[in-house]
C-alpha positions as CSV (number, residue, x, y, z in Angstrom):
1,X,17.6,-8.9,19.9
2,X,19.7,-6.1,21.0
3,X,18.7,-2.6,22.6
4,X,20.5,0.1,21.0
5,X,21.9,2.5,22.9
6,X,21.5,6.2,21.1
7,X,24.7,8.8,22.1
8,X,24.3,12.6,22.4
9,X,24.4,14.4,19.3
10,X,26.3,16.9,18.3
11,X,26.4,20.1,16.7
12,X,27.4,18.2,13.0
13,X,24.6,15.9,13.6
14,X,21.6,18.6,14.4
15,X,23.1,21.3,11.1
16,X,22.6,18.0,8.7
17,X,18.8,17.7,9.8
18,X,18.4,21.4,9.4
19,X,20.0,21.1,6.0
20,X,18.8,18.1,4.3
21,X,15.0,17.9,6.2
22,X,14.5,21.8,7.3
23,X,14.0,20.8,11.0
24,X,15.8,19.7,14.4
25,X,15.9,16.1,14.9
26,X,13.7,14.2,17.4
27,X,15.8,11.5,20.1
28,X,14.9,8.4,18.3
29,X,16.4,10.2,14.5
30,X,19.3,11.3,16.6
31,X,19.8,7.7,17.6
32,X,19.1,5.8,14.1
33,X,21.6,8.9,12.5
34,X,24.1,7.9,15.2
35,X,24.0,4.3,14.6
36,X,23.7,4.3,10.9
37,X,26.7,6.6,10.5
38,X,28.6,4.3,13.1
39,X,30.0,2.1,10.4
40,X,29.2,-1.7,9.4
41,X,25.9,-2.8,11.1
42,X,25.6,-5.2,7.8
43,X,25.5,-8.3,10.6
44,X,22.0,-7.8,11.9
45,X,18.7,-6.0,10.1
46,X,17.7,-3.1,12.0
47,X,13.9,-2.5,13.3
48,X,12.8,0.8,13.6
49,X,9.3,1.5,15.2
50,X,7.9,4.5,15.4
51,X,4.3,6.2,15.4
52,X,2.7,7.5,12.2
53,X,4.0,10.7,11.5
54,X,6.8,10.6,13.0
55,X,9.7,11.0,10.4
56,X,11.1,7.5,10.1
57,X,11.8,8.2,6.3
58,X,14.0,11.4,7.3
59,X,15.9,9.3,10.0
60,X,17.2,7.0,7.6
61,X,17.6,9.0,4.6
62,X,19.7,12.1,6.2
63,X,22.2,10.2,7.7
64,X,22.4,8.3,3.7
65,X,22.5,11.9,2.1
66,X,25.1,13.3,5.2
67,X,27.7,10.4,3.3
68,X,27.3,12.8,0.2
69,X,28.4,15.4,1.9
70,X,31.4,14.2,4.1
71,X,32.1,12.4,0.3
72,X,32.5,9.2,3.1
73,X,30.3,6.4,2.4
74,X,30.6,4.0,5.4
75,X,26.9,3.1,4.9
76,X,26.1,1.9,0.8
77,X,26.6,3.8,-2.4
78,X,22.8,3.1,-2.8
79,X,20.3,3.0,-1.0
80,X,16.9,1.4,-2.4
81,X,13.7,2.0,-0.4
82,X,11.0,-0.8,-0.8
83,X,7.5,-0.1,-0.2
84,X,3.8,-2.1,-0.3
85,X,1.8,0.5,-2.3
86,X,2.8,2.4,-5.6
87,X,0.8,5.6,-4.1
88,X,3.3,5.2,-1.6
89,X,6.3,4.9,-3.8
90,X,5.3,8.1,-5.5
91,X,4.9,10.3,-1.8
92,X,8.4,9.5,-0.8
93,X,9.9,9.7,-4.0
94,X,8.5,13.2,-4.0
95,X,9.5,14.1,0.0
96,X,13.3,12.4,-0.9
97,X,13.6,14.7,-4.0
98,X,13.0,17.5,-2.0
99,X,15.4,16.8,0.4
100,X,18.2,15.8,-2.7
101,X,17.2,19.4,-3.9
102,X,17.9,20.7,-1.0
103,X,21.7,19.3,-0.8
104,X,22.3,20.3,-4.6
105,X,20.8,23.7,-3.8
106,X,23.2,24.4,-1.0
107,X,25.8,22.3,-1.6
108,X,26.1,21.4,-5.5
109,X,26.3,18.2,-4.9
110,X,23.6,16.7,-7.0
111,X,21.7,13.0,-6.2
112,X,19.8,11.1,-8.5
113,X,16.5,9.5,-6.7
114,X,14.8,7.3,-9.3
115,X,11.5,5.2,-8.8
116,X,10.5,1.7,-10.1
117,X,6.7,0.5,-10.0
118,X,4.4,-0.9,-12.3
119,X,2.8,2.3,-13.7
120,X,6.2,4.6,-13.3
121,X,9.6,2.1,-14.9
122,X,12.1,4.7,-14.3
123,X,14.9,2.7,-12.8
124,X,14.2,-0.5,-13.3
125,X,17.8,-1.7,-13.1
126,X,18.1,0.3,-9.4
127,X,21.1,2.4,-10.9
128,X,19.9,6.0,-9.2
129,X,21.2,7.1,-6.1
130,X,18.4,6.4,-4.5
131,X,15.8,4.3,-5.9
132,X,11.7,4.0,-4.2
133,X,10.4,0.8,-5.6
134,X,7.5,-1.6,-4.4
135,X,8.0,-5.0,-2.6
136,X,7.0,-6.4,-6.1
137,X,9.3,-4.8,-8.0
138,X,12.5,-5.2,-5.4
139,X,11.8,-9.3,-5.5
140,X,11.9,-9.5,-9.0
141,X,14.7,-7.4,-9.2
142,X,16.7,-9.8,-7.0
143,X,15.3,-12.9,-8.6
144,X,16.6,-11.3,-12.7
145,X,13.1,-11.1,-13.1
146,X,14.0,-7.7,-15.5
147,X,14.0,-6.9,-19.2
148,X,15.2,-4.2,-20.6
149,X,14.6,-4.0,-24.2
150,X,15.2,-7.6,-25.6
151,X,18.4,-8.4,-22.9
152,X,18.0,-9.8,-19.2
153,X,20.0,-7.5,-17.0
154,X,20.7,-8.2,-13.0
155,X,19.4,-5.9,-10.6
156,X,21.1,-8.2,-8.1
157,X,24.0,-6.4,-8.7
158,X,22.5,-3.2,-7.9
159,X,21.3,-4.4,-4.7
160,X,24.1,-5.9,-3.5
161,X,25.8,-2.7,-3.0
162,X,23.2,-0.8,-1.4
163,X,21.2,0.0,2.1
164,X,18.1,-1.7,1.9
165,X,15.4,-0.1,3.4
166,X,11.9,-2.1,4.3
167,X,9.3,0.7,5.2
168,X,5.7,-0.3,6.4
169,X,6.6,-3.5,6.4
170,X,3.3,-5.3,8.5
171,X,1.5,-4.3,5.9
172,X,1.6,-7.4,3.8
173,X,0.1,-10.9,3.3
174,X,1.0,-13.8,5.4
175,X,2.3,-15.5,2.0
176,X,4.3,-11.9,1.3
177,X,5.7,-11.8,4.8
178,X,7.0,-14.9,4.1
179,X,8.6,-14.0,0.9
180,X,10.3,-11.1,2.9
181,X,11.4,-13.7,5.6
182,X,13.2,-15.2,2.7
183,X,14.4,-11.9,1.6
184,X,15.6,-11.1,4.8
185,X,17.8,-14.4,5.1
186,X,19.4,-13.9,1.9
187,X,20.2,-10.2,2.5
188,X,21.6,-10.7,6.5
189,X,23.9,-13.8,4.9
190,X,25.0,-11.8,2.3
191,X,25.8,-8.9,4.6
192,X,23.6,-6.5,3.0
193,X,22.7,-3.5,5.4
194,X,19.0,-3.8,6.2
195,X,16.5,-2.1,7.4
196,X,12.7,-2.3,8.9
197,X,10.6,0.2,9.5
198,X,6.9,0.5,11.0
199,X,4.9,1.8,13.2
200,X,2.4,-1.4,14.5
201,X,4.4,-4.4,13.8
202,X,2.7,-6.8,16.2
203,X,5.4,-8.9,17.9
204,X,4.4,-12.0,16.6
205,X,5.2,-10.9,13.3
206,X,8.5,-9.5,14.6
207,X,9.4,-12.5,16.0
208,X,8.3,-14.9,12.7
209,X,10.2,-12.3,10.1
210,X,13.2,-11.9,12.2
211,X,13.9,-14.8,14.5
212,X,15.3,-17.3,13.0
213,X,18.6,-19.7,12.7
214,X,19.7,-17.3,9.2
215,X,19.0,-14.2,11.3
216,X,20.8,-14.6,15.1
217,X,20.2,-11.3,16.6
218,X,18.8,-8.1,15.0
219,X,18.9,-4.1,16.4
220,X,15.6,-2.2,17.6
221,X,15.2,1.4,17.7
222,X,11.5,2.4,19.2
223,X,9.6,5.4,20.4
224,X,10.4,6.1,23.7
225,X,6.8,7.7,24.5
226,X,7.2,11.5,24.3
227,X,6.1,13.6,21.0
228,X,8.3,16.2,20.3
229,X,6.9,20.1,20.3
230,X,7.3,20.8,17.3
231,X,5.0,18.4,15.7
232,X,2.5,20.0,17.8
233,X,-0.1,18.6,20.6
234,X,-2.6,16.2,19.7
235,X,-5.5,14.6,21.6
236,X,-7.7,11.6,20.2
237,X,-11.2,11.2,21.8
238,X,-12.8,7.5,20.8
239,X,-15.8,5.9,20.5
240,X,-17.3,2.4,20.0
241,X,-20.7,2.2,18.6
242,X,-22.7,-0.5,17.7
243,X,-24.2,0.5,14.3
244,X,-22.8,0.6,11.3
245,X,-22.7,2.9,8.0
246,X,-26.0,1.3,6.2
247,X,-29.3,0.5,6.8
248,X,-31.2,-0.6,3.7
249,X,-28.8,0.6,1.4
250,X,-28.9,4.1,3.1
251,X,-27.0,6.3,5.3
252,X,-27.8,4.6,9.2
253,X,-29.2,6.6,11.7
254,X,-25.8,7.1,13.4
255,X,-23.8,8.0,10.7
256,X,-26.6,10.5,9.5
257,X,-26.3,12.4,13.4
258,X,-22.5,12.6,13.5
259,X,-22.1,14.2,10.0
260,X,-25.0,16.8,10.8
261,X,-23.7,17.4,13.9
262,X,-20.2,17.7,12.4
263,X,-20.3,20.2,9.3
264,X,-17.9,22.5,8.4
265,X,-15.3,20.0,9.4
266,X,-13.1,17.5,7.8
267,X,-14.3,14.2,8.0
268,X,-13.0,10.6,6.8
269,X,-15.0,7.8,6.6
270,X,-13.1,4.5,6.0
271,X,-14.7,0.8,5.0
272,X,-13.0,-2.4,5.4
273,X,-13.6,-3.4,1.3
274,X,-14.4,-1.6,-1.7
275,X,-18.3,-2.5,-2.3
276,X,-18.9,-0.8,0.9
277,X,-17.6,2.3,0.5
278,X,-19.0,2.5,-2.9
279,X,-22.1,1.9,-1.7
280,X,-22.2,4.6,0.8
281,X,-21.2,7.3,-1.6
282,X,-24.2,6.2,-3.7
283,X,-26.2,6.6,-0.5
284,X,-24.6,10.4,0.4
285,X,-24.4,11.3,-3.5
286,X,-27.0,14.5,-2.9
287,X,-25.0,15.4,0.2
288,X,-23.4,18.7,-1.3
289,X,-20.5,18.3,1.3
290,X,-19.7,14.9,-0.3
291,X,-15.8,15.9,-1.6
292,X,-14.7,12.4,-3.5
293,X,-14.2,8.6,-3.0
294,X,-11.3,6.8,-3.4
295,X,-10.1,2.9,-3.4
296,X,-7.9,0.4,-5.1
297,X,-10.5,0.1,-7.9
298,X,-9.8,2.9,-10.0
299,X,-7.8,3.5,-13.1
300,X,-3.9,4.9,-12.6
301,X,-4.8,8.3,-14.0
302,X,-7.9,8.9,-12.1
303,X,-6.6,7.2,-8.8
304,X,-3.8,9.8,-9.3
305,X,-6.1,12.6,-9.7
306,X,-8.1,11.4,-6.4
307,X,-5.0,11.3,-4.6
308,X,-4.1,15.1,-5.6
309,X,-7.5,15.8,-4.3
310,X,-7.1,14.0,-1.2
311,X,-4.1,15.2,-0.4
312,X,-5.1,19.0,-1.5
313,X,-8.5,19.2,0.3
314,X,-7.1,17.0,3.4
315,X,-3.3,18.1,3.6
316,X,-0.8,20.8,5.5
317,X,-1.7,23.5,3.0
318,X,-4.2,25.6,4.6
319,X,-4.9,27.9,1.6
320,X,-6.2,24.3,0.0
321,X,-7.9,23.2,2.9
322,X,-11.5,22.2,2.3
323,X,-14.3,20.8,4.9
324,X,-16.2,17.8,3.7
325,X,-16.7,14.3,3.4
326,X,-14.1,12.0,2.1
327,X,-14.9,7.9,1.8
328,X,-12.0,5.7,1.7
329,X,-10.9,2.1,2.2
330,X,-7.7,0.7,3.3
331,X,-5.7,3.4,0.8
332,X,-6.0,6.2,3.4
333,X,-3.6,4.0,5.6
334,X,-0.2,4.8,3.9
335,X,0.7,6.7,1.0
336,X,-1.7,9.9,1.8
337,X,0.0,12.6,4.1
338,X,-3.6,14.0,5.1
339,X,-5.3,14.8,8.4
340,X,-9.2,14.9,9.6
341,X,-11.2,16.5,12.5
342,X,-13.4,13.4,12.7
343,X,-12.5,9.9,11.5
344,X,-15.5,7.4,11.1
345,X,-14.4,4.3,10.9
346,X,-15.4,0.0,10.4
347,X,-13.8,-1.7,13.1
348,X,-10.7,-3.7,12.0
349,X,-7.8,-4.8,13.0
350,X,-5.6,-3.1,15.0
351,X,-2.5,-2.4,13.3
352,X,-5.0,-0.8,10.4
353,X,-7.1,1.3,13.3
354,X,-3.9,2.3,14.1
355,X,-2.8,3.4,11.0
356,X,-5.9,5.0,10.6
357,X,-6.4,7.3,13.6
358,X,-2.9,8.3,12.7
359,X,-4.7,10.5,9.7
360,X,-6.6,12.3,12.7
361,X,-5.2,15.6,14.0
362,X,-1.8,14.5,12.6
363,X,-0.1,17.7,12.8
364,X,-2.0,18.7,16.4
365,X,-4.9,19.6,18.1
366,X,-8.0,17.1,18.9
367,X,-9.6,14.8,16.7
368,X,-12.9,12.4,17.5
369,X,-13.1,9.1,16.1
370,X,-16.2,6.7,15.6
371,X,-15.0,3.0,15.3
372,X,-18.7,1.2,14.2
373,X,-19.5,-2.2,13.3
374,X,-18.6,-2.9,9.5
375,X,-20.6,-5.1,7.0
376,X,-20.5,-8.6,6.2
377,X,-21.7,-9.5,3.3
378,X,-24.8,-7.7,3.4
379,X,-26.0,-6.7,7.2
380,X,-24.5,-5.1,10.3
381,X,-21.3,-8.2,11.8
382,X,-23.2,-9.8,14.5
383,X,-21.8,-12.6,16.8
384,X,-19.9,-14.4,13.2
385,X,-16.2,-11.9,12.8
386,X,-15.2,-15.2,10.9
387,X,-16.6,-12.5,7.6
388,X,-14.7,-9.7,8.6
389,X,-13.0,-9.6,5.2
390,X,-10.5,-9.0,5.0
391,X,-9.8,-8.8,8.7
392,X,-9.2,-13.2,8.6
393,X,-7.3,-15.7,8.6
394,X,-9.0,-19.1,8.2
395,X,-5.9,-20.8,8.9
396,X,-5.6,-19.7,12.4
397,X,-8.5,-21.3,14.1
398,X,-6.8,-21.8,17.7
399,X,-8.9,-19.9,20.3
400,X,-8.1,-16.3,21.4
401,X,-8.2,-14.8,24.9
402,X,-11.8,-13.6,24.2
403,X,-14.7,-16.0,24.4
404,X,-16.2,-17.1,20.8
405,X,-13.3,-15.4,19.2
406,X,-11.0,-17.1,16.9
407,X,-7.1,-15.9,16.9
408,X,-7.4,-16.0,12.7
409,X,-10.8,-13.3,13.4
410,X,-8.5,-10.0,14.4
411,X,-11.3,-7.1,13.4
412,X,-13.3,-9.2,16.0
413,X,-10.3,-9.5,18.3
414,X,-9.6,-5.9,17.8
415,X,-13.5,-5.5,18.9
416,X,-13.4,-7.1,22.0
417,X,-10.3,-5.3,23.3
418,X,-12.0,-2.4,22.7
419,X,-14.8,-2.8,24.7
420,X,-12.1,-2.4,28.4
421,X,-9.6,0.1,26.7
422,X,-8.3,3.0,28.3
423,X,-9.4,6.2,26.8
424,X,-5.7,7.1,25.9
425,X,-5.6,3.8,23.7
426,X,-4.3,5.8,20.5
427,X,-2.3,8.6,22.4
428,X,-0.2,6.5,24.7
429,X,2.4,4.4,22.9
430,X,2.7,1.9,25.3
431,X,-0.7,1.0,25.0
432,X,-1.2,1.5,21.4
433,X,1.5,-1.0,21.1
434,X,0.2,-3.5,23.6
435,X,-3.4,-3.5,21.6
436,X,-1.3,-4.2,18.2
437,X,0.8,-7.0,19.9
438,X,-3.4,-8.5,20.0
439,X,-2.9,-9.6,16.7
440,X,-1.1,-13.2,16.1
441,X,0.0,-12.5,12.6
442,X,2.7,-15.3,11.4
443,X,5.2,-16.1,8.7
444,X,4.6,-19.6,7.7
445,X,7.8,-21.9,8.0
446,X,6.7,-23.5,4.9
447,X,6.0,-21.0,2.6
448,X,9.5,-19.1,4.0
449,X,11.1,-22.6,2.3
450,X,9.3,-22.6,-0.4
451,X,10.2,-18.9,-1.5
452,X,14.0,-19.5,-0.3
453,X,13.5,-22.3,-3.3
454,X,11.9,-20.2,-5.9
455,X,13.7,-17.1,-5.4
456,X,17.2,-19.7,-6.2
457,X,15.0,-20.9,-8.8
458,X,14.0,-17.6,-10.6
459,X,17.7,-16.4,-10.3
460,X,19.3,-19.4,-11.6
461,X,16.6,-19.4,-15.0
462,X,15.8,-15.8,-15.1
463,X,12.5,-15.8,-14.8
464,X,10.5,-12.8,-16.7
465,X,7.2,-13.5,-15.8
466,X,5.2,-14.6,-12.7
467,X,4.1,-17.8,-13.1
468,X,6.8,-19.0,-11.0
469,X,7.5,-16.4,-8.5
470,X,4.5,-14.1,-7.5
471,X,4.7,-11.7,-4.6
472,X,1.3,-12.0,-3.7
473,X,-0.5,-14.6,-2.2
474,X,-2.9,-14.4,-5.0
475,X,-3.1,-14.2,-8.6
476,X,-4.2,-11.3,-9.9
477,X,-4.9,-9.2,-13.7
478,X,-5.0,-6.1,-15.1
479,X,-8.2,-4.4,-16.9
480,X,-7.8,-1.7,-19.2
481,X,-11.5,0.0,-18.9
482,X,-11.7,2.4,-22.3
483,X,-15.0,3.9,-24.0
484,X,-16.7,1.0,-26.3
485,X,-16.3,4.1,-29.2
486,X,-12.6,3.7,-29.3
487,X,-13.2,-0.2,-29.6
488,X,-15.5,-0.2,-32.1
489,X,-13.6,2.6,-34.1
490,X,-10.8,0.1,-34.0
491,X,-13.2,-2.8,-35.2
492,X,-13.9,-0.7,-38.1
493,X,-10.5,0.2,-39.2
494,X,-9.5,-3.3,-38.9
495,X,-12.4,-4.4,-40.9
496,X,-12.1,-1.6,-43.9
497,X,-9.0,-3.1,-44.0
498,X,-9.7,-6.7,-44.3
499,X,-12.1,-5.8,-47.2
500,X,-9.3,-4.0,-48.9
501,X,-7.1,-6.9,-48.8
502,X,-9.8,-9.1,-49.4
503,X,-10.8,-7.9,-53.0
504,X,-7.0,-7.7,-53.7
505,X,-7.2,-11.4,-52.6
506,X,-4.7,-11.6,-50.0
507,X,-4.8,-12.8,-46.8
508,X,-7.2,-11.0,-44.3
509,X,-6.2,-11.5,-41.0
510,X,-5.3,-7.7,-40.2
511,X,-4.7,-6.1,-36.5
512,X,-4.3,-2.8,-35.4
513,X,-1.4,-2.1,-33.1
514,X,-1.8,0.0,-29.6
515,X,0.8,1.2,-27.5
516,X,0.4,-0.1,-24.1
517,X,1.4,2.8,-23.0
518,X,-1.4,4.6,-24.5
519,X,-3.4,2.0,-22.5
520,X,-1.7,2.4,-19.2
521,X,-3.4,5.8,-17.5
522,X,-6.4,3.0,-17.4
523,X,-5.5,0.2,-16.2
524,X,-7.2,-1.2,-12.6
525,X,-5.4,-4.2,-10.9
526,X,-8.0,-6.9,-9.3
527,X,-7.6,-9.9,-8.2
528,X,-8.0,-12.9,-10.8
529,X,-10.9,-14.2,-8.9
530,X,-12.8,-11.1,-9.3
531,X,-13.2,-11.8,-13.4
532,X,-15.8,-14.7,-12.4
533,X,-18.2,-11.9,-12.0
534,X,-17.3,-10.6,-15.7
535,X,-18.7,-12.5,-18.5
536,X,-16.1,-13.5,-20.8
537,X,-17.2,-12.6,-24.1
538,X,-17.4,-8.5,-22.6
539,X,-13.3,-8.8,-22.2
540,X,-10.6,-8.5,-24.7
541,X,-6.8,-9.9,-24.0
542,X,-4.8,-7.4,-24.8
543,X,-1.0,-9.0,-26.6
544,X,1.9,-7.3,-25.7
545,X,3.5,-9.4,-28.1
546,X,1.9,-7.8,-31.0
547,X,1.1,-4.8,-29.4
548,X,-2.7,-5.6,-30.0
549,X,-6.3,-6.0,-28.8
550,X,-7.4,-9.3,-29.3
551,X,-11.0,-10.8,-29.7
552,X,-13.6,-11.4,-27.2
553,X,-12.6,-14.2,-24.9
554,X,-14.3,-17.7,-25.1
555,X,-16.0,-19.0,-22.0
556,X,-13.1,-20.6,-19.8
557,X,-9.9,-19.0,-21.7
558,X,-9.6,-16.7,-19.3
559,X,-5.9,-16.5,-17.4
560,X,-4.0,-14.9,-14.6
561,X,-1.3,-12.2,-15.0
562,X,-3.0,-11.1,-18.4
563,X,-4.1,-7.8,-19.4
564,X,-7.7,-7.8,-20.7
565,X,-9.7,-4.8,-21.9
566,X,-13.4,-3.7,-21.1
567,X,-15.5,-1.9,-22.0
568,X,-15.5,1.7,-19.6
569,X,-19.8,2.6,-20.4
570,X,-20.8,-0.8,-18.8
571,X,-18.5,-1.3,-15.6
572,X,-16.7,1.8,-15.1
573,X,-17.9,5.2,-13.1
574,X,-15.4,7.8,-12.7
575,X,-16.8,9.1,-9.8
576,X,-17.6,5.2,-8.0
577,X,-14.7,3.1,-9.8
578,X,-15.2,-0.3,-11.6
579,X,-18.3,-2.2,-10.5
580,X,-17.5,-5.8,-11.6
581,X,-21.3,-6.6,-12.5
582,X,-22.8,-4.4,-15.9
583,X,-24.9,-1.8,-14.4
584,X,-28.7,-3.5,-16.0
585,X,-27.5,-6.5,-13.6
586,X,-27.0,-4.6,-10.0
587,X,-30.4,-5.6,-8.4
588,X,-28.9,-6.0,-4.9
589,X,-25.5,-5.7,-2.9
590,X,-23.0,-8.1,-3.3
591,X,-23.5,-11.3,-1.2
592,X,-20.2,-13.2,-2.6
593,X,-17.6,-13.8,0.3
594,X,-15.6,-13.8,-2.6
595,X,-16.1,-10.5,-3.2
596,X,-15.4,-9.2,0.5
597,X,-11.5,-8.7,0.2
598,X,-9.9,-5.0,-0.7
599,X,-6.6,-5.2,-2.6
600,X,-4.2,-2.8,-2.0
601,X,-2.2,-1.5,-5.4
């Protein structure tokens, strides 16, 4: 690894920030502008770590749009910005747009920034200017993993000739990580610019993603410690408490005090999975300060509407501004520019704390945070982390520097360092880093191989579908959740139909064709282990073939990567999300370790 050293900018440098972004540039975006705009740097991947908050999008993105200007293009043509979360994708799409409406504005020189996910398909070829996609999307992409209309087309192509840009990237699966390992090979052979960007990349899963014999020496840009002034002072009080948000299935004791004692402010509470935060807005739902939940498990259209909230009640503008309680999983992390007054949160591990508190006095002044004990599958964690979910990793059962505590069990980890940590933990860089660098995360040699193979594999056969290349560890579905009117009003035409035809005596087998895209505002993505606690006969596979809602499924026909419809009276609440058992069969909490994990989407 080599240590970049950043030159002194000059006046060129400083007007291009002020043009594109609106604002002077900090020391470490002087440096990464200075490097980028250097010339070829395609040798070695580039890691960029900076705190939350900090600008690392505008860092790499102004010197990209300063080419557009100057009409010299010594970095890529393209430039193609990969994310983990499609709430993500759809921020910085919005914050480069701005700054590619700034340059037409002043300049005339107009840029095309186009975005490619699974609920927005607007460049699914990577042909804009700039294109924000999702991890998912980028490895299919390179693997000809693309239809458009009835032809294969080759992405590839696309990506070849562009910057590639890797933003949050510790915020994936070990089995993901691996995949961009592999990724990461093929783009430093093939000379590809690349870049990494994060802000609590623990070093054991810099080392795994970037050390090895492909990859012989890589560039690293970091915070050097000092927040600039105009971001504004900010202070970060802590505390470690020993209960947790429940008791009984209501609010705990603790929780109840620090909201009393805390009204009029903005405060974020965040669980480690999705059953836990639902239950505790059940248990707060006659607080009249109780602003909205939000999670993985809604549908796209009102997940988008709970984002708008989020980001209205909790963001810059203070005309929007609104005290209250908002409850949150691991979705507050990235993807939401928002700031709180007080952030109570279930202890996890560090990289995500960190992320957290970063959503606490973001733009200045002093914040409080509560880090509590979190839930396993029904009571307070006691002396067992090992059912932290999602906070483990079961193959990682070496022992850790803390007694009882296994390297695989980080929230626990993350807990124990706690206990002796100076009071300046999330303020001080170096210190904040050093309690991230905790956390053994890994790339596994094996899987790396494996997905070296399949990715060859999918681009030799041009794979469309996933069966054979996934980029997630697990398998996973979609559920469209409608009313059971609008199924049983298609039932009925389908059925005055059949009688028609049956009396004319033809044949009877009639189907009514649906857009998907009339079903897409509300679709939920779970994982495919999750439709164990959905009897088969409530779900309908929806055919993309036909265009059609099938039958109800027989017991033990169920499949991954499938689209199946539900019915939205029995396991849908706008206001709580989809509860995966009907609502006559919720007698208790959730007790399945199965059930303890919180996708990301």
């Amino acid at each position: 690894m080599s240590q970049h050293a950043g030159r002194s900018p000059g006046r060129d440098l400083e007007q291009h920030f002020l043009d594109i972004c609106g604002f002077a540039p900090t020391p470490e975006q002087q440096e990464i502008f200075n490097f980028l705009s250097a010339g070829d740097f395609s040798l070695n991947p580039l890691l960029v770590r900076l705190p939350c908050g900090y600008g690392k999008t505008e860092a790499v993105i102004a010197p990209y749009l300063a080419q557009v200007l100057h009409n010299q293009w010594l970095l890529a043509p393209r430039l193609i910005y990969v994310l983990p979360t499609r709430a993500l994708c759809n921020q910085i799409r919005d914050r480069i747009q701005s700054y590619a409406n700034n340059i037409e504005q002043k300049f005339g020189k107009k840029i095309v920034v186009g975005i490619e996910h699974g609920v927005s398909s607007l460049d699914p070829l990577f042909f804009a200017d700039i294109c924000v996609t999702t991890f998912d999307q980028f490895l299919y992409g390179y693997a000809r993993a693309k239809r458009v209309g009835r032809h294969f087309d080759l992405p590839a192509g696309s990506i070849a000739n562009s910057i590639v840009v890797f933003d949050e990237a510790h915020l994936y699966s070990p089995y993901t990580h691996s995949l961009m390992r592999a990724l990461l090979e093929i783009l430093t052979i093939s000379r590809i610019p690349t870049i990494l960007m994060t802000a609590t990349m623990p070093k054991s899963l810099e080392a795994g993603l970037l050390k090895n014999e492909n990859i012989r020496d890589y560039e690293r840009i970091e915070f050097r410690g000092k927040w600039p002034n105009h971001m504004g002072h900010r202070t970060v009080k802590w505390h470690q408490e020993e209960w947790g948000f429940l008791e009984e299935e209501k609010i705990s004791s603790g929780l109840n005090k620090v909201l009393n004692d805390n009204q009029g402010k903005r405060i974020l509470i965040v669980a480690n999975r999705v059953d836990v935060a639902q239950r505790v807005v059940t248990a707060l739902k006659d607080r009249r300060d109780l602003l909205t939940l939000i999670h993985s498990r809604f549908t796209v259209s009102d997940r988008e509407k709970k984002e708008r909230e989020v980001c209205r009640f909790f963001g810059k503008d203070k005309n929007e501004q609104k005290p209250g309680i908002i409850v949150s999983t691991q979705v507050c992390e990235v993807g939401l520019d928002i700031s709180c007054d007080i952030l109570i949160t279930e202890c996890a591990a560090a990289d995500a704390l960190v992320q957290r508190i970063g959503r606490v006095a973001r733009w200045g002044g002093e914040g409080i945070v509560y880090i509590v004990k979190p839930l396993g599958r029904e009571e307070l964690i006691g002396e067992d982390w090992s059912i932290a979910y999602p906070y483990v990793d079961k193959k990682n059962e070496d022992e850790s520097e803390f007694a009882g505590r296994k390297k695989g069990e980080f929230a626990g980890i993350a807990w124990e360092y706690l206990k002796n940590a100076p009071s300046n933990l999330f303020i001080d860089w170096t210190a904040t880093a050093e309690f991230c660098n905790r956390m053994e995360y890994h790339t596994d040699d094996v899987e790396a191989r494996n997905a070296l193979g399949q990715l060859f594999e999918a681009t030799l056969f041009a794979d469309e579908l996933a069966w054979n290349l996934s980029a997630r560890g697990e398998m996973y579905c979609s559920l469209s959740v409608v009313n059971e009117e609008v199924l049983l009003k298609n039932e009925k035409i389908i059925d005055e139909q059949i009688d028609r035809k049956a009396k004319k005596g033809k044949k009877t087998k009639i189907e009514k064709q649906i857009d998907f895209e009339k079903l897409r505002g509300t679709l939920v993505n779970i994982s495919y282990r999750y439709l164990a606690w959905i009897k088969p006969e409530n779900l309908r596979k929806y055919d993309f073939t036909e265009g059609k809602i099938g039958e109800k499924i027989e017991k033990g026909r169920l499949q991954p990567f499938q689209t199946y419809v539900i019915d939205r009276n029995d396991y849908y609440d706008s206001n709580i999300g989809l509860r995966l058992v009907k609502k006559e069969e919720r007698e208790e909490p959730d007790k399945s370790e199965e059930a303890a994990s919180c996708l990301i989407f």
